[in-house]
C-alpha positions as CSV (number, residue, x, y, z in Angstrom):
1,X,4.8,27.8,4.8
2,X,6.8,30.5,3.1
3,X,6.4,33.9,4.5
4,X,6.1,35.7,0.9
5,X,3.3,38.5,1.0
6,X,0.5,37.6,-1.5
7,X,-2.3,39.7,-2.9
8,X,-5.8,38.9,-2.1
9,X,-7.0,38.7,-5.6
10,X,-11.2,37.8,-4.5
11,X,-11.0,40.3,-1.3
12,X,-11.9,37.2,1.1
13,X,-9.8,37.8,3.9
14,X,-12.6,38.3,7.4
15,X,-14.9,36.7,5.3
16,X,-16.7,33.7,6.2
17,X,-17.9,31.4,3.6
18,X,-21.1,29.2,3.8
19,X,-21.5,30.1,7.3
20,X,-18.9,27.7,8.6
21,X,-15.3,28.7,6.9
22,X,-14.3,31.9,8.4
23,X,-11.3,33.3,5.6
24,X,-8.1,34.4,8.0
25,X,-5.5,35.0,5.4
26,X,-3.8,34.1,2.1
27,X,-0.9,31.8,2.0
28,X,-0.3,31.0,-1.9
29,X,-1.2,32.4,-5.1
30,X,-0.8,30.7,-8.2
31,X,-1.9,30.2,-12.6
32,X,-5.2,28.4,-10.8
33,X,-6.1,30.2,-7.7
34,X,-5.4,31.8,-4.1
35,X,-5.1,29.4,-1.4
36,X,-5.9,30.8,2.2
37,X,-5.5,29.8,5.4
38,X,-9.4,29.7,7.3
39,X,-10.8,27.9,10.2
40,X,-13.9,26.0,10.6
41,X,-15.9,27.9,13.1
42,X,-17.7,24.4,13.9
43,X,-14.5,22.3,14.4
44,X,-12.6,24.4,15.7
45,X,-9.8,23.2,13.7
46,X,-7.3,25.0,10.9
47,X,-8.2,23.9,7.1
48,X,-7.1,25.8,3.6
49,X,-9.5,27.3,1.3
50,X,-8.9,27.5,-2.5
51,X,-10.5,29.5,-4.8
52,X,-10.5,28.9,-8.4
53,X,-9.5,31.5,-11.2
54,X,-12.5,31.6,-13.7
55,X,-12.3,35.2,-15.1
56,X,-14.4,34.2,-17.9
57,X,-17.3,32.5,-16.2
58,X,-20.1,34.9,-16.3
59,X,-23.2,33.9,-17.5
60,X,-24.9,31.5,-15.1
61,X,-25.1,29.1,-17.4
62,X,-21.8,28.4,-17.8
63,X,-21.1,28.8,-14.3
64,X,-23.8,25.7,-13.2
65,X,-21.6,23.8,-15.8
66,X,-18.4,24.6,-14.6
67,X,-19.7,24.5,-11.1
68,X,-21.1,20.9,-11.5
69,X,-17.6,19.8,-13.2
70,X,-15.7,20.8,-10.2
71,X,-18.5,19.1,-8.1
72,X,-17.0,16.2,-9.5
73,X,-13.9,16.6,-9.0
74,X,-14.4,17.1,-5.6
75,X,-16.0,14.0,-5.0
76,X,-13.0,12.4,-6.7
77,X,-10.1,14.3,-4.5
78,X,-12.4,12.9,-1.5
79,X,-12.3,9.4,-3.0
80,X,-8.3,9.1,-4.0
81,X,-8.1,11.2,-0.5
82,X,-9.7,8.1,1.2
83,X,-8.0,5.4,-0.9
84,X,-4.1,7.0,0.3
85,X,-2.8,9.1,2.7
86,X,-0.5,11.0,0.6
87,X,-2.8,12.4,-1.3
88,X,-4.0,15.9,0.2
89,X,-7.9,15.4,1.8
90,X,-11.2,17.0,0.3
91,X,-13.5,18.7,2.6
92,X,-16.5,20.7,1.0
93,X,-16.5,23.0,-2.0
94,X,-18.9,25.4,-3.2
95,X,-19.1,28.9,-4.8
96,X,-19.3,32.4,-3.7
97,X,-19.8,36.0,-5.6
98,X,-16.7,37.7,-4.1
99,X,-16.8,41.8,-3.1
100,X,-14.9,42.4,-6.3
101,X,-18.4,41.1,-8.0
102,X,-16.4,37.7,-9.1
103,X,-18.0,34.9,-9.2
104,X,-15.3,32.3,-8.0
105,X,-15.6,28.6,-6.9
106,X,-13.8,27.3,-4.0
107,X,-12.4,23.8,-2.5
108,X,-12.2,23.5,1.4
109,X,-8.9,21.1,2.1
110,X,-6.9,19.6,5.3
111,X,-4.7,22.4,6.5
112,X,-1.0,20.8,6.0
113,X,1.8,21.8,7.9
114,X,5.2,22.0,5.7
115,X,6.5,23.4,2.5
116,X,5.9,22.7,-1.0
117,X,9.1,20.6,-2.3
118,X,9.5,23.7,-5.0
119,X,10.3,26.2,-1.6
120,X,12.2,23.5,-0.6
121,X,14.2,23.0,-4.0
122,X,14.4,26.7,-4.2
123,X,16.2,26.7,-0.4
124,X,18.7,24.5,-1.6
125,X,19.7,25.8,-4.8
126,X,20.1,29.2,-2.8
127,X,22.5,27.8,-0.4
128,X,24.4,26.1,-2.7
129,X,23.7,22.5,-2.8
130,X,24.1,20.1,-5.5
131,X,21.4,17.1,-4.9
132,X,20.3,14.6,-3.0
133,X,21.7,11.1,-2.9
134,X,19.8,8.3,-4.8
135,X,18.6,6.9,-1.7
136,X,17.5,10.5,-0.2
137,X,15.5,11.2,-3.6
138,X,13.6,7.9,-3.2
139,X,13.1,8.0,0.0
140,X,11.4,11.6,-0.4
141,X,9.6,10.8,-3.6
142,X,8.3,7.6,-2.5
143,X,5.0,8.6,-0.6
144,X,4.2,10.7,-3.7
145,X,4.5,7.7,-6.2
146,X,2.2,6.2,-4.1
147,X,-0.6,8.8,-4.4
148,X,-0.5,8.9,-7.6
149,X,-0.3,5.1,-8.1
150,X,-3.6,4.5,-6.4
151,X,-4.8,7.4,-8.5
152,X,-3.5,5.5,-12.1
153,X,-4.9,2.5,-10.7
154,X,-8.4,4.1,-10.6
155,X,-7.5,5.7,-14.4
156,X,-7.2,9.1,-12.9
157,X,-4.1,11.0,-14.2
158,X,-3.0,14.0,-12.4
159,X,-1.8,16.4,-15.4
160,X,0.0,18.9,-13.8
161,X,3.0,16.9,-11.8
162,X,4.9,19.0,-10.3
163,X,7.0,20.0,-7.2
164,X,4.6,23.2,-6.2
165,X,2.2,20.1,-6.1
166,X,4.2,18.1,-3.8
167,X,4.0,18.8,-0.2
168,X,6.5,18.7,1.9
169,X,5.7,18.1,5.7
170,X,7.1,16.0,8.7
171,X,5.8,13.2,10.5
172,X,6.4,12.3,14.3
173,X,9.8,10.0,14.0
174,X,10.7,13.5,12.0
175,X,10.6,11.4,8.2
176,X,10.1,13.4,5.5
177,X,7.4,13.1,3.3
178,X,5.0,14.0,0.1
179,X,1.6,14.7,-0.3
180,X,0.1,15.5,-4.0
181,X,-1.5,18.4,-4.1
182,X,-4.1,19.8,-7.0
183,X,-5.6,16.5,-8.2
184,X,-8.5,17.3,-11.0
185,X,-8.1,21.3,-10.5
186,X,-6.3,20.9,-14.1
187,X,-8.7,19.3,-15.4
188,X,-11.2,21.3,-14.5
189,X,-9.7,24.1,-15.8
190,X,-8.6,23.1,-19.4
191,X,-10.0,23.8,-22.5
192,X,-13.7,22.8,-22.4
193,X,-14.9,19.9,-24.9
194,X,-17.3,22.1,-26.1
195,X,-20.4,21.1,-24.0
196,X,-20.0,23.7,-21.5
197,X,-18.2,27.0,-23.7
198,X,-15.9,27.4,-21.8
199,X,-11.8,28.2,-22.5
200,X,-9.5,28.6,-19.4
201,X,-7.4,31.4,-20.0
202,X,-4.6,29.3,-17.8
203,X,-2.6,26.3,-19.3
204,X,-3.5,23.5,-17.9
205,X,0.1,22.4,-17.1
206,X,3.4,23.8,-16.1
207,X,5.4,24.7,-19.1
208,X,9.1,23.2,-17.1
209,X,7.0,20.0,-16.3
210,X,5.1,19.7,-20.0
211,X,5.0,16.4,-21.9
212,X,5.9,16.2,-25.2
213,X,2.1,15.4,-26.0
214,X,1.2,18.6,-24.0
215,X,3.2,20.6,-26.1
216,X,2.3,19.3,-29.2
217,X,-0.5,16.7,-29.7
218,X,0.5,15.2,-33.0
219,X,3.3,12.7,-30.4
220,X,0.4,11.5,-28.8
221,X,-2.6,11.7,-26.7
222,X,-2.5,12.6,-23.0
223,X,-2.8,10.3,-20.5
224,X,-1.2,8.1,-16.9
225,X,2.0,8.0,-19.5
226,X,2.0,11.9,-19.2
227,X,1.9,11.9,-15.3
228,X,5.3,9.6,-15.7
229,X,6.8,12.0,-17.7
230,X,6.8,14.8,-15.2
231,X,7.4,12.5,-12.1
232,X,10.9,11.5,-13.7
233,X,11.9,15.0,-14.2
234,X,10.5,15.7,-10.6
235,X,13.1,12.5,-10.2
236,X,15.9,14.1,-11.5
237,X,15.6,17.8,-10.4
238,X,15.3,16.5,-6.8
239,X,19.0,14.3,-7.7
240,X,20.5,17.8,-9.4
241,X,18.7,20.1,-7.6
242,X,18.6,22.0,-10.8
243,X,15.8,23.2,-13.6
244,X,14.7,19.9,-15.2
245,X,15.0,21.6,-18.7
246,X,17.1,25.0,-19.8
247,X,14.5,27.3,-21.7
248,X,12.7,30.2,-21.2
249,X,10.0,30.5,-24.4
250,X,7.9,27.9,-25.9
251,X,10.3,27.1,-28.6
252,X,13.0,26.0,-26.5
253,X,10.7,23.9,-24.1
254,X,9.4,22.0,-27.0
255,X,12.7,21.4,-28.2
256,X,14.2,19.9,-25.1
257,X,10.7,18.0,-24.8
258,X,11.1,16.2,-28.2
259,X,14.6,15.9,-29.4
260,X,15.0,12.1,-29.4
261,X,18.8,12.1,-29.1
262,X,19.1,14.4,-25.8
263,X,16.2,13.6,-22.9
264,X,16.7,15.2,-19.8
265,X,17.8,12.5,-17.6
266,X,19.9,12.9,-14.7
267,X,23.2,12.2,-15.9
268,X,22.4,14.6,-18.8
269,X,21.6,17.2,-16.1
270,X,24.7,16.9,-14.7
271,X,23.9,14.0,-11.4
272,X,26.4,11.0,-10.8
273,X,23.8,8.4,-10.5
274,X,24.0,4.6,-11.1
275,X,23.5,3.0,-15.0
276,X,20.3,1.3,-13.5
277,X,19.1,4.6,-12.4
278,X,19.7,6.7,-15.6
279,X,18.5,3.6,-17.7
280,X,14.7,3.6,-15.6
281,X,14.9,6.8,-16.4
282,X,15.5,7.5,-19.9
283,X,12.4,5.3,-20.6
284,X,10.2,7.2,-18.5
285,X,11.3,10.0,-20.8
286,X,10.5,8.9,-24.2
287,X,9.3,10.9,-26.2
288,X,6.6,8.9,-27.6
289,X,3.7,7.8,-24.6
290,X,3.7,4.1,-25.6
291,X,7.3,3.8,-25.2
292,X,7.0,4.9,-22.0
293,X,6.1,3.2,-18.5
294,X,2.2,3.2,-19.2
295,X,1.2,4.3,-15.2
296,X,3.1,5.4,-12.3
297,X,3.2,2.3,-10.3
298,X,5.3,0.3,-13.2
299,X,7.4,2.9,-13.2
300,X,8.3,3.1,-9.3
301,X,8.1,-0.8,-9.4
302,X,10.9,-1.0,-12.1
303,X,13.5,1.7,-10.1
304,X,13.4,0.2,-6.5
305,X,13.4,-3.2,-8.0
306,X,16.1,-1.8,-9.9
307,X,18.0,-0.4,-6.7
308,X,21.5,-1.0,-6.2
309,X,22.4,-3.1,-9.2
310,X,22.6,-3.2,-13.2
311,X,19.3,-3.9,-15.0
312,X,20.9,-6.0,-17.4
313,X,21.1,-8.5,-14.4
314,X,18.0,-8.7,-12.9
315,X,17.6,-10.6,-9.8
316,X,17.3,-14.2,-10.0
317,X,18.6,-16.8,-8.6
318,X,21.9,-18.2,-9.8
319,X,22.1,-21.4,-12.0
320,X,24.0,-24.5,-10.5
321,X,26.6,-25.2,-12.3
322,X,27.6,-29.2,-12.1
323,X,31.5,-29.5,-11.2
324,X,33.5,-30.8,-13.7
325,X,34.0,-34.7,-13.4
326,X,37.3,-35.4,-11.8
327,X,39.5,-37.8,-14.2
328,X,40.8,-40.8,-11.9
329,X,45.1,-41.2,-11.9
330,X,47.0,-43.9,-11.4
331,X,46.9,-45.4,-8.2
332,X,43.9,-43.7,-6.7
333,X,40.6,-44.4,-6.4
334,X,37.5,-42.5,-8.4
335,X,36.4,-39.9,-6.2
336,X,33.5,-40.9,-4.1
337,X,29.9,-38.9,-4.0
338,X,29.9,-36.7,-1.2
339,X,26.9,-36.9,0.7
340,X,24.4,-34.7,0.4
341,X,23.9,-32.6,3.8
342,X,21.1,-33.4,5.3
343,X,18.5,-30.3,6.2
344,X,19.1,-28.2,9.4
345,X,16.6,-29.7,12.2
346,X,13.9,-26.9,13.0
347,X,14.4,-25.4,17.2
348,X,10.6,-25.5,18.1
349,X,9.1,-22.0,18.7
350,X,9.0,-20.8,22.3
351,X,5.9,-21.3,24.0
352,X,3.8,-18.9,23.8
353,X,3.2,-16.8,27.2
354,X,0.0,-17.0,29.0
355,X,-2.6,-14.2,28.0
356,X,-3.1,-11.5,30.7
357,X,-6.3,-11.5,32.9
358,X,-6.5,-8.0,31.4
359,X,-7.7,-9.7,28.2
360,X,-10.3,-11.4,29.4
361,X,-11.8,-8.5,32.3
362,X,-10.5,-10.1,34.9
363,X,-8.7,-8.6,38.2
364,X,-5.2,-8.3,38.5
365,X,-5.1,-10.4,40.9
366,X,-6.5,-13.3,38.9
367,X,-3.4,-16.2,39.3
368,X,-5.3,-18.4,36.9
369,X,-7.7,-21.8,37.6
370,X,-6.1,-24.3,40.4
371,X,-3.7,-27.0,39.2
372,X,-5.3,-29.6,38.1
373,X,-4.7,-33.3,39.7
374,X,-3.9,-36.2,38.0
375,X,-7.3,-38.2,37.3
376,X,-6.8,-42.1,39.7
377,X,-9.6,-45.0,39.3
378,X,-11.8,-45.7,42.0
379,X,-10.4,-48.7,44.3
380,X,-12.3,-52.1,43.9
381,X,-13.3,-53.2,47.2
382,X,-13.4,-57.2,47.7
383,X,-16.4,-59.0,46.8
384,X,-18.4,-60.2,50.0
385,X,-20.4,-64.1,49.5
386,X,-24.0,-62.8,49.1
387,X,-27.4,-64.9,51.3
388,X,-30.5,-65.4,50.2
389,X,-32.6,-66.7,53.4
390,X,-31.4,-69.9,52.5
391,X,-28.5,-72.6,52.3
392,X,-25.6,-71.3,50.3
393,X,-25.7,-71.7,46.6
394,X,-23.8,-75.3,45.0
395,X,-19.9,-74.1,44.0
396,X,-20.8,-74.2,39.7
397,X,-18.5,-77.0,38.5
398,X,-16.2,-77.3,35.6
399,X,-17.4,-79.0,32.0
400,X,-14.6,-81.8,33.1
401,X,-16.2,-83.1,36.2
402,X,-19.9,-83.2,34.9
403,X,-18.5,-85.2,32.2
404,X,-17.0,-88.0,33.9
405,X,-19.9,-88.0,36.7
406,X,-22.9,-88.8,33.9
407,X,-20.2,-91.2,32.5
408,X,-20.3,-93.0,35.6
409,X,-24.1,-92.7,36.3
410,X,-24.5,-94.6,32.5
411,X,-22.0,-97.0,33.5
412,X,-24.1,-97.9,36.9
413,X,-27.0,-98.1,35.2
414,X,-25.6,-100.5,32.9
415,X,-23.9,-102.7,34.9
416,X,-27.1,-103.0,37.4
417,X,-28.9,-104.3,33.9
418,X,-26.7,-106.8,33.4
419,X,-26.6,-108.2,36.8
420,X,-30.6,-108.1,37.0
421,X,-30.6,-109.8,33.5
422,X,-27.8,-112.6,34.8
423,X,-30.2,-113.4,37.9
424,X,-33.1,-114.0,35.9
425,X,-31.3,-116.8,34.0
426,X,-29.9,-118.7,36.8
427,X,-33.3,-118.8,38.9
């Protein structure tokens, strides 16, 4: 965190806050509020407490409204907070009358350990450095896209995109990355629609980071298109490490902002960068919303598809192109059809290891069941004659032999007719 002294504008510092955030000291002060640094007496644990600037707010009528408004929002940060990682995480909220007699609410968050990528911009730019590399400003910026993606997905635009609302921090391989910062505070403090009276005395964006449609409503109406606006010059101050636009009133910010013929894309900021590059970019700096990527996840969709080569050849794959038919000479032969190669025979996978006995609860020891043996039939013992208590049973005979026997019985009995028949004559 930067080690800048900053006032303490509600007097909360040694305070403790619904009994459970004890208020240890402040660590940032913007347009919206003063974020401290506290600890949750319960947990045990760091967090950051923000209070929200609502000078204004004094009768308590208007303070239930604008207190139930940021009741939603909390619940939202907690959502988006659940739904990605890069998105900074929601904790409680509430309100408290300060000992300056303000009545002020306040958001508990995750205590983050980094920078915001504007101290980090604002490092470089005082040591003399021109930019990161293409691949550097992706790299970085990619974790952000992706919060707010999942928040366009949901319909939930950010409206105040903007490095101070990127966090920088490190993870354990020592990667840098983003977390969005501020989700709905913007919302919750721009100018009421006329239900609850109120009027933030605080614009409800960042002049450097403005839309054309914040600026001046007649381009457009705000929206996800507006949050792809600021990301792109987010974009190409990280690639120049300079101011996205040159101004320093409100005239010559709305100029740069809607001039058609001179958009603040990177190579117009000064940054060597690819034709695919300057090309994604230049649309998501239209001045018109329509014309523009409509949400932040077509946008970051279209520049790392559009990585490392021209957009005007998207990837595809390339046509065949028949060879030209080869005119036979004299004396040789047409040419022949070569044969087509026939597909590259697949290498089984390796078999897969056994598991460990760890995996099933078993003891180290466990060397797995016994091998098991080849299954063999029984051997057929020889059949023994079998006695009944009486004379052996008559060997069955074949169809043949019972055939010719009751021939020869019919035969007998015929011929001792005949003979019987003959003897009666002669006596």
């Amino acid at each position: 965190m930067s080690q800048q002294a900053f006032h303490d504008t509600f007097a909360l510092v040694g305070k403790t806050l619904d009994g459970q955030y004890r208020v240890e000291k402040v660590i940032g002060e913007g347009g919206f509020g003063v974020v401290y640094k506290g600890r949750h007496i319960s947990l045990e644990q760091p967090i950051a407490i923000k209070a929200l600037k609502v000078l204004d707010a004094e009768e308590p009528e208007v303070q239930q409204a604008l207190l139930g408004k940021f009741k939603e929002e909390a619940k939202l940060l907690y959502t988006l907070s659940q739904a990605s990682l890069n998105i900074v995480r929601s904790m409680d909220f509430g309100s408290i009358v300060t000992p300056n007699g303000v009545w002020a609410p306040y958001m508990v968050l995750e205590w983050l350990e980094g920078m915001s990528l504007s101290e980090d911009l604002d490092q470089r730019r005082r040591a003399g450095m021109r930019g990161r590399s293409v691949e550097e400003a992706i790299t970085l910026l990619a974790s952000a896209a992706e919060g707010l993606s999942v928040a366009h997905e949901r319909r939930v635009a950010h409206r105040d995109v903007k490095p101070a609302n990127f966090f920088l921090m490190k993870d354990a391989k020592g990667q840098h990355h983003l977390k969005v910062l501020d989700f709905g505070i913007a919302k919750v403090l721009r100018d009421d629609d006329g239900k609850g009276g109120t009027k933030s005395k605080f614009a409800s964006f960042t002049w450097a980071y403005a839309a054309p449609e914040q600026l001046d409503p007649r381009v457009g109406q705000q929206g996800l298109a507006t949050d792809v606006y600021a990301f792109a010059l987010v974009l190409t101050e990280v690639l120049t490490d300079r101011q996205p636009v040159e101004g320093r009133d409100v005239v010559a910010l709305l100029k740069a902002a809607t001039d058609p013929t001179v958009r603040p894309t990177p190579k117009q900021r000064g940054a060597n960068v690819p034709d695919w590059l300057e090309t994604v970019c230049r649309r998501a700096l239209a001045v018109d919303p329509k014309s523009r990527y409509p949400t932040m996840g077509e946008f970051w969709t279209a520049l790392t598809l559009a990585q490392g080569r021209p957009l005007s050849k998207p990837p595809s794959a390339a046509p065949q192109t028949p060879n030209p038919p080869t005119k036979p000479s004299a004396g040789n032969a047409p040419p022949m059809p070569q044969p087509q190669a026939m597909p590259a025979r697949q290498t089984p996978p390796p078999p897969t290891p056994p598991p460990s006995p760890h995996m099933y609860g078993l003891p180290p020891t466990y060397q797995g069941p016994a091998p098991m043996v080849p299954w063999q039939p029984p051997q057929q013992q020889p059949m023994q004659p079998q006695t009944w208590g009486r004379r052996p049973m008559m060997p069955v005979k074949s169809d043949a032999t019972v055939i010719v026997f009751v021939v020869l019985m019919v035969l007998s009995v015929m011929f001792i007719g005949t003979c019987a028949v003959a003897h009666s004559a002669c006596g």
